[in-house]
Each structure stands twice: as structure tokens, then as C-alpha cells.
C-alpha positions in Angstrom: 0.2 -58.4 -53.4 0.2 -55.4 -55.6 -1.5 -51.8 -54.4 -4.6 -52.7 -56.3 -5.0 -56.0 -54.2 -4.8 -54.2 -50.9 -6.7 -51.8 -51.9 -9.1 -54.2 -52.3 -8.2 -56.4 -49.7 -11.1 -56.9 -46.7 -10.6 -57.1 -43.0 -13.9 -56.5 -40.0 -16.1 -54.7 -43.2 -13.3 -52.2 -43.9 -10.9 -52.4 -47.2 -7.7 -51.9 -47.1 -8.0 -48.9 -49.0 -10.0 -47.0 -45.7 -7.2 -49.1 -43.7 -4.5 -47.0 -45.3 -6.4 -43.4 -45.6 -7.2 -44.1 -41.5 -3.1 -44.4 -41.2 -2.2 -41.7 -42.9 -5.0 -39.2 -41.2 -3.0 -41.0 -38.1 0.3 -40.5 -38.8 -0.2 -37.4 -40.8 -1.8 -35.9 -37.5 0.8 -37.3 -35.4 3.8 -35.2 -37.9 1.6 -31.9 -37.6 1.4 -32.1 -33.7 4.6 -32.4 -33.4 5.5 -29.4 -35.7 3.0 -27.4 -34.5 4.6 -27.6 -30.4 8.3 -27.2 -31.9 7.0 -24.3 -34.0 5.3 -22.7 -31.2 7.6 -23.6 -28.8 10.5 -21.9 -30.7 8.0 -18.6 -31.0 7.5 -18.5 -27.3 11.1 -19.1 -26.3 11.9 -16.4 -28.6 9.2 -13.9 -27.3 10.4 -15.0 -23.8 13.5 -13.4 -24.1 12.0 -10.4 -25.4 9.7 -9.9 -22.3 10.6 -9.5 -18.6 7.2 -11.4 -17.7 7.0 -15.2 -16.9 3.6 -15.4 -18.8 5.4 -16.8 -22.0 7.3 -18.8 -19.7 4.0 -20.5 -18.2 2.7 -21.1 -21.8 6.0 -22.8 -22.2 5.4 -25.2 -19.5 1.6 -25.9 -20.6 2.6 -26.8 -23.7 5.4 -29.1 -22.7 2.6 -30.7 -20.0 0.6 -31.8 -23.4 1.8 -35.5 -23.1 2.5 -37.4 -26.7 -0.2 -39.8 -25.3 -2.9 -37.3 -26.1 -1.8 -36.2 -29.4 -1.5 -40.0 -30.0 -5.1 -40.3 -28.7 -6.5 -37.5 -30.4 -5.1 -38.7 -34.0 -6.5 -42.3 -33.4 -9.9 -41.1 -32.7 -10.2 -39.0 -35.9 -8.5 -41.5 -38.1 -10.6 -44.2 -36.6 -13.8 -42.2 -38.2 -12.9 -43.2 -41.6 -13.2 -47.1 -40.5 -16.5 -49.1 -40.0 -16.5 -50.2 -36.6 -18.7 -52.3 -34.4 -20.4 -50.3 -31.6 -18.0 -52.1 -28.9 -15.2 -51.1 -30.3 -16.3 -47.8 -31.1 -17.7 -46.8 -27.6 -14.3 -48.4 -26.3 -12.2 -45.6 -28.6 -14.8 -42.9 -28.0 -14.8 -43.4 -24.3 -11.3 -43.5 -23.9 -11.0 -40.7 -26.4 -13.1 -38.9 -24.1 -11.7 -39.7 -20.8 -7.9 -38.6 -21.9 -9.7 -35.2 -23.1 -10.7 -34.5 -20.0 -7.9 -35.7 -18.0 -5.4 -33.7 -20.1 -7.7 -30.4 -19.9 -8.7 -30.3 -16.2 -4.4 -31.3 -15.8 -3.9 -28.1 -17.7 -6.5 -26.2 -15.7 -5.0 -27.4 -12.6 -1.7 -25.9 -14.1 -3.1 -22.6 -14.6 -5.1 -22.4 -11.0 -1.8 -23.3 -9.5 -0.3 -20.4 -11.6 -2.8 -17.6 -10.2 -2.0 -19.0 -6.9 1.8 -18.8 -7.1 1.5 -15.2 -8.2 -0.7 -14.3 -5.5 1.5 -15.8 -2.7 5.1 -14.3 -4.0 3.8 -11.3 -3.0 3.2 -11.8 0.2 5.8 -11.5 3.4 5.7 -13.5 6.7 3.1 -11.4 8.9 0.2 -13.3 10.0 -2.2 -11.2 8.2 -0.4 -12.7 5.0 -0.2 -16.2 6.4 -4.0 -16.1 6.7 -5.0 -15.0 3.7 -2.6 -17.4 1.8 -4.3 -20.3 3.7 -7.7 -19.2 2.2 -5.6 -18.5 -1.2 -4.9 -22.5 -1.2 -8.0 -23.3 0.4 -10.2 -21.7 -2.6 -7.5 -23.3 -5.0 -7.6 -27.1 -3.4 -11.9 -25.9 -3.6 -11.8 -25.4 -7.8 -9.5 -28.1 -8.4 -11.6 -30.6 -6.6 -15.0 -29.1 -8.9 -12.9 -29.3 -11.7 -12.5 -33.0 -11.3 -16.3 -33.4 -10.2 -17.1 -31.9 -13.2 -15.0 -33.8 -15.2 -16.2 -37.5 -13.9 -19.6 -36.1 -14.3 -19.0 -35.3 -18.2 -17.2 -38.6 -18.4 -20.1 -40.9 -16.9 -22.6 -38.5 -19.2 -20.4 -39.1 -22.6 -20.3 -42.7 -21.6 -24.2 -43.2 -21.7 -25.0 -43.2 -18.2 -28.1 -41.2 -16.6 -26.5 -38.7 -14.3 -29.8 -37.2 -13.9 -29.9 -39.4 -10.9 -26.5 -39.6 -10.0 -26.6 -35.8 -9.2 -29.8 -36.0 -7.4 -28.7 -38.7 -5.1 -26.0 -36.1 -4.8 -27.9 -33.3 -4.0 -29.8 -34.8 -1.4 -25.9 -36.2 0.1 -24.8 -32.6 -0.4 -27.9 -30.6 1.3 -27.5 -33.0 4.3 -24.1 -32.4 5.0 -24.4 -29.1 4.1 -27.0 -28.3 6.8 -24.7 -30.6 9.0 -22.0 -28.3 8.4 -23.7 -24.9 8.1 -21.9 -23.1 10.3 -18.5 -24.1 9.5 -19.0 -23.5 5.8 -20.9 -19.8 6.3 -18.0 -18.9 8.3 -15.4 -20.1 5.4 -17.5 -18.6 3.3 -17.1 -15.3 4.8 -13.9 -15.3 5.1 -13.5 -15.6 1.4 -15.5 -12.5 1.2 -13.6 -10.8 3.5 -10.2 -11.1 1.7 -12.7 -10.4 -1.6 -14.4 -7.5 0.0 -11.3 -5.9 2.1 -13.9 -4.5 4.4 -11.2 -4.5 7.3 -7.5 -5.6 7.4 -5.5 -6.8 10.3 -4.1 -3.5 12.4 -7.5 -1.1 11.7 -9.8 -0.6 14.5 -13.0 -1.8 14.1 -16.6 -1.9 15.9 -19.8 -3.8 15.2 -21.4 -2.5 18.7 -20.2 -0.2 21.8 -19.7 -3.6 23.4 -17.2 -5.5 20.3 -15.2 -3.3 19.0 -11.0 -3.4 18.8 -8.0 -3.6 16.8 -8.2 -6.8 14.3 -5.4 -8.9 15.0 -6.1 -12.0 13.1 -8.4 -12.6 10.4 -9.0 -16.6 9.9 -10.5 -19.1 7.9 -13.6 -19.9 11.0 -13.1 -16.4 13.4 -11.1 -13.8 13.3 -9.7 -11.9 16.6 -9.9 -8.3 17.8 -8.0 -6.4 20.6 -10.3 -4.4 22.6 -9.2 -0.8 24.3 -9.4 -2.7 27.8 -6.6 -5.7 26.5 -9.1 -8.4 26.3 -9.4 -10.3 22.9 -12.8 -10.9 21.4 -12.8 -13.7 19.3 -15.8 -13.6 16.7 -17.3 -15.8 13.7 -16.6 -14.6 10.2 -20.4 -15.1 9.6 -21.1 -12.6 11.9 -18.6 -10.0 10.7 -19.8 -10.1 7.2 -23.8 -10.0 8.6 -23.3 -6.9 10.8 -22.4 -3.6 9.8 -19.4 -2.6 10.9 -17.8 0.8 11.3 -14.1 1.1 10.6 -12.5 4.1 12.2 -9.4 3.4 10.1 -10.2 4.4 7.3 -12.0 7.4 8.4 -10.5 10.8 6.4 -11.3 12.9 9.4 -12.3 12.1 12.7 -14.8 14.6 14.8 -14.8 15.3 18.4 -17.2 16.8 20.7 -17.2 17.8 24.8 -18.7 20.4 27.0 -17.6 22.7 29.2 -19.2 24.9 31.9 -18.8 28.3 33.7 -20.6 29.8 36.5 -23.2 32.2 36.1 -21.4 34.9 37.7 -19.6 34.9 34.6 -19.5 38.7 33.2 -21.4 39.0 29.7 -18.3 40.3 28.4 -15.8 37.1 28.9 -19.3 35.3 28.2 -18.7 36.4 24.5 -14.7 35.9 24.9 -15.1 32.4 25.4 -15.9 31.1 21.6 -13.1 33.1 20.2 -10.4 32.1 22.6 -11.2 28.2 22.4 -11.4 28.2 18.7 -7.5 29.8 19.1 -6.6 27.0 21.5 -7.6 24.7 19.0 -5.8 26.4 16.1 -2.8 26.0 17.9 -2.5 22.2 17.5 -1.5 20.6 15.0 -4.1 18.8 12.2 -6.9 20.2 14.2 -9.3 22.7 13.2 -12.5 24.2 14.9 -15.7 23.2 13.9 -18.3 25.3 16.1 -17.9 26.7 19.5 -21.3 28.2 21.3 -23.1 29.1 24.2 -25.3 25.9 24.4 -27.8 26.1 27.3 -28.6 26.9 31.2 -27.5 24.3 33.1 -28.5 23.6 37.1 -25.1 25.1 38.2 -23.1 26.0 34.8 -23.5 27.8 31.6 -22.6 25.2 29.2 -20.3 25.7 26.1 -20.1 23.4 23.6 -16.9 22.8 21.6 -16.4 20.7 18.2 -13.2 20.4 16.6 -11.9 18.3 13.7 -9.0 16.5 12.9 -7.8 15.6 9.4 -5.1 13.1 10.5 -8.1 10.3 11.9 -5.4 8.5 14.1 -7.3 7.6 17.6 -3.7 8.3 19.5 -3.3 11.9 17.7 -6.8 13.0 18.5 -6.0 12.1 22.5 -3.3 14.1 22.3 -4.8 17.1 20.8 -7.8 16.8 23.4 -5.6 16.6 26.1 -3.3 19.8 24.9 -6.9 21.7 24.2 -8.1 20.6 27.4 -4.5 22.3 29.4 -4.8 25.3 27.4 -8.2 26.4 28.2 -7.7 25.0 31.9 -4.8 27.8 31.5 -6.4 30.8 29.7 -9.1 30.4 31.6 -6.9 30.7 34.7 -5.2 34.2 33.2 -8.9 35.5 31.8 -10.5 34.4 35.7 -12.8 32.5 34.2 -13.7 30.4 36.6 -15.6 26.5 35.6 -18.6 25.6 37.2 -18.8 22.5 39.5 -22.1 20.8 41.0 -23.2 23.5 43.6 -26.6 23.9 46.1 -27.6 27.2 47.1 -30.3 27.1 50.2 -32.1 30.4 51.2 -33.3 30.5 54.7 -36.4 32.8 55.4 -37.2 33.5 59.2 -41.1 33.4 59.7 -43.1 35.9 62.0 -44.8 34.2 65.0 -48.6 33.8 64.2 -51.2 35.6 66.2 -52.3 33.1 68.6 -48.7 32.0 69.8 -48.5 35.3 71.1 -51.6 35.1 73.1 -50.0 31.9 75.1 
């Protein structure tokens, strides 16, 4: 059989000339694939050494997780175009055409989620803070892949002819009703995802949503995350709740502001009346990282003159500013003592009158 034959030659309404173009498309494809992963391969191995990054390194490993199946796959299905087929064997080469497609790009996806992952959990030590957040780290990773595969069998189904018009409303309506069923657990999974997002607090920082829950964070989980109060207890609270409430953080405060009162009696001389200020803004001076903010003659009290006294701190620890308070509060207790300035306590004062004997007592 001579070229011209073959050529001419006839086999399921294709010739033998479109037999032969459809294998050379195939194995023409098959020879560049190849060249073009060696060629790149060598240029990333070679740009590898050059760096002190393991990006290069990662593209490396994507390209080498490109199976020969899907190049294989990928040349049939365009060499295949050139052929007159029947619509079963057609949608049998298209559909599996598509199905490798998708299977080799979420698989290479999946390679690169894992990659942000393992970047974001070398940096982190052993402390339980860490442990936490690298739990919602895989959690939001195991979350993606799994839509990623959704997706996929979704775009599958569609390429395949079926109607997932309905598919996806049938699961909607599955995926509202377990949704309400599990609306609490999610919101508070949910949250916590914002909270390592958001960094509104971090384990260590004191933190307060009212005068009654308020503490040091100790743990922050996936459902609830756990707070040491001043008194020892531990307040355990939903993340839903953190993220809804407005919580001040007295961490992260640049300064932190105190304010008390003081009294003196009102036999108090005018003169160390107008001492006062001055030598309480000096006590204040003394320590260290505080500074005095305003110190005045307030009001009349029922057994004092009042005085109040507002200093500042620029070093917001809580434990520093007890200190200073309680250094301020010895050293006035003491200047007062060598100024004789004495400090009001709660006192009474009762004037007796004698009365005069009315005019008719006398008469009897």
C-alpha cells in the first residue's frame, strides 16, 4: 500500500490522510510537552541556585506533579479535533478530557493551598496561642480544598450536559437547613477566622467587653476563647460574641490615665490651700513614666475640701501604674505629714443651744 492509498484509505468516515495529520498533532504535542518541562525545569533549577527563596523550588515541584497522563490527555483531545467522530465517542473524549482538566488543576491548587499553609505554620513556635491559630490555619485550608472539589464536580456534571440548575438548588435548600441547624457553631468558627484576620486582641493583652467580663486572654479557640479575670476566675466566652461587642483593649493603650480625690479639712490655712497643687504635681514628677495632668481645688464637700489629682503614664502597663499610685499615694501621705496638712475624714459637728423657760412655766 503505497502513501497515496493510505491517504486515501477510509475507516469510521475519516481517511487515512486526517488519521495521520490527527497522529502527528498527537505525537508532535506529546515531543513539545516534554521539551517544554525539561526546558523549564532546567531554567528553574538554575534560578534556584541563584535565589535563597524556596518559591522556585515550589514551582519545581508543581511542574513535576503535572502527570504524563495529562499531557497525554490533553494532545489526544486536540488531535482528535481533526477526526470525524460520532457524538458517543466524542462526548466520551470530551468528558474525560474535561474531567482530567479539572482533576489535574484543583491537584495543583491543592498544592499551592498547602504551600501558603506550610509557610504560615513554620513560623510559628509551640505556645498555645500558636497552636490555635494553626488549627484555624488547617481548618480554613481543609475549608478551600473541599470548595475546590465542589466546584470542580459541579463544572464536571455542567460540561457533561447535565442541569445543575437544580442540583444546586436541591443544594441550597440541604445547605440553608443545616446551616440554621448549625448556626451557632459556624458563627462562632466564623469569628474566630476574623479574629486571627482582624488581630483585634491576642493571647496575653487584657481585654473588656463590660465592667463585669473583662481579663487577660488566655486562649483564643476555634468555638470560645478564655479570659483570666483580676479575681482568678476564667470566663469562657463565644467568639460570636467577641467579634459582636465592642471591646476595649487596655494593651494596646499608648498611655494610660488615672484619676482619685483627695480631701483636707476646712481648717486648712488658705495659704497651704494654694500649696497643695504644686507639691502633688512634684510627687508625681518624681516617679518614673508618670507625668501630671491637672491638679485643682474641685469642690466643698460635707466634711473635706476635695482636690482632684490626674496624672498620666506613658508606659500603659496595669502593674506599673499600681505602683506609681501607690508611691504617689506615700508621698503625699508624707509631705502632707511634714507641711501639717491634715486629710479630712467623715466628721459630725452638733451645736447645742440652751432655751429660756417660757413665761407661763414660771408662773407654776
Amino acid at each position: 500500500m503505497n502513501l497515496d492509498m493510505f491517504f486515501e484509505f477510509d475507516l469510521w468516515n475519516n481517511t487515512g490522510e486526517q488519521y495521520f495529520w490527527a497522529l502527528v498533532i498527537f505525537v508532535g504535542l506529546m515531543i513539545i510537552f516534554k521539551i517544554f518541562t525539561v526546558i523549564v525545569n532546567i531554567k528553574l533549577r538554575k534560578a534556584s541556585e541563584r535565589t535563597k527563596t524556596n518559591i522556585d523550588d515550589f514551582l519545581i515541584e508543581l511542574i513535576k506533579h503535572v502527570k504524563p497522563p495529562f499531557y497525554f490527555f490533553v494532545a489526544l483531545y486536540i488531535a482528535v479535533q481533526f477526526l470525524s467522530l460520532n457524538d458517543v465517542v466524542s462526548k466520551i473524549i470530551f468528558g474525560t478530557f474535561v474531567i482530567v482538566l479539572v482533576i489535574q488543576v484543583i491537584s495543583i491548587t491543592q498544592k499551592v493551598i498547602d504551600y501558603i499553609i506550610k509557610r504560615k505554620l513554620v513560623k510559628s513556635d509551640d505556645s498555645e496561642e500558636n497552636k490555635d491559630r494553626d488549627a484555624i490555619i488547617r481548618l480554613a485550608g481543609q475549608l478551600a480544598k473541599a470548595a475546590l472539589w465542589i466546584f470542580g464536580g459541579l463544572l464536571v456534571l455542567s460540561n457533561l450536559g447535565v442541569n445543575i440548575t437544580s442540583l444546586i438548588a436541591g443544594l441550597g435548600i440541604g445547605g440553608i437547613a443545616i446551616a440554621l441547624a448549625m448556626q451557632s457553631i459556624l458563627g462562632d468558627i466564623f469569628a474566630s477566622v476574623s479574629i486571627f484576620i482582624d488581630k483585634p486582641f491576642k493571647v496575653g493583652e487584657f481585654i473588656a467587653l463590660t465592667p463585669e467580663e473583662q481579663g487577660t486572654v488566655e486562649k483564643i479557640g476555634i468555638k470560645t476563647s478564655k479570659l483570666r479575670t483580676k479575681q482568678g476566675q476564667q470566663l469562657i466566652i463565644a467568639n460570636k460574641k467577641l467579634t459582636d461587642a465592642t471591646i476595649s483593649n487596655y494593651r494596646r493603650m499608648e498611655s494610660r490615665q488615672t484619676t482619685f480625690m483627695i480631701g483636707v479639712t476646712y481648717e486648712t490655712p488658705l495659704k497651704k490651700l494654694k500649696k497643695i497643687p504644686k507639691l502633688i504635681k512634684e510627687i508625681i514628677k518624681e516617679q518614673e513614666h508618670a507625668e501630671p495632668v491637672r491638679v485643682f481645688f474641685k469642690e466643698y464637700g460635707n466634711f473635706s475640701l476635695n482636690y482632684e489629682i490626674t496624672f498620666k503614664m506613658d508606659d500603659p502597663a496595669f502593674e506599673r501604674t499600681v505602683k506609681a499610685r501607690h508611691a504617689i499615694n506615700l508621698r503625699i501621705l508624707e509631705v502632707f505629714q511634714e507641711e501639717s496638712i491634715e486629710f479630712a475624714y467623715p466628721t459630725q459637728t452638733l451645736i447645742m443651744q440652751k432655751s429660756q423657760p417660757d413665761a407661763l412655766s414660771d408662773q407654776y
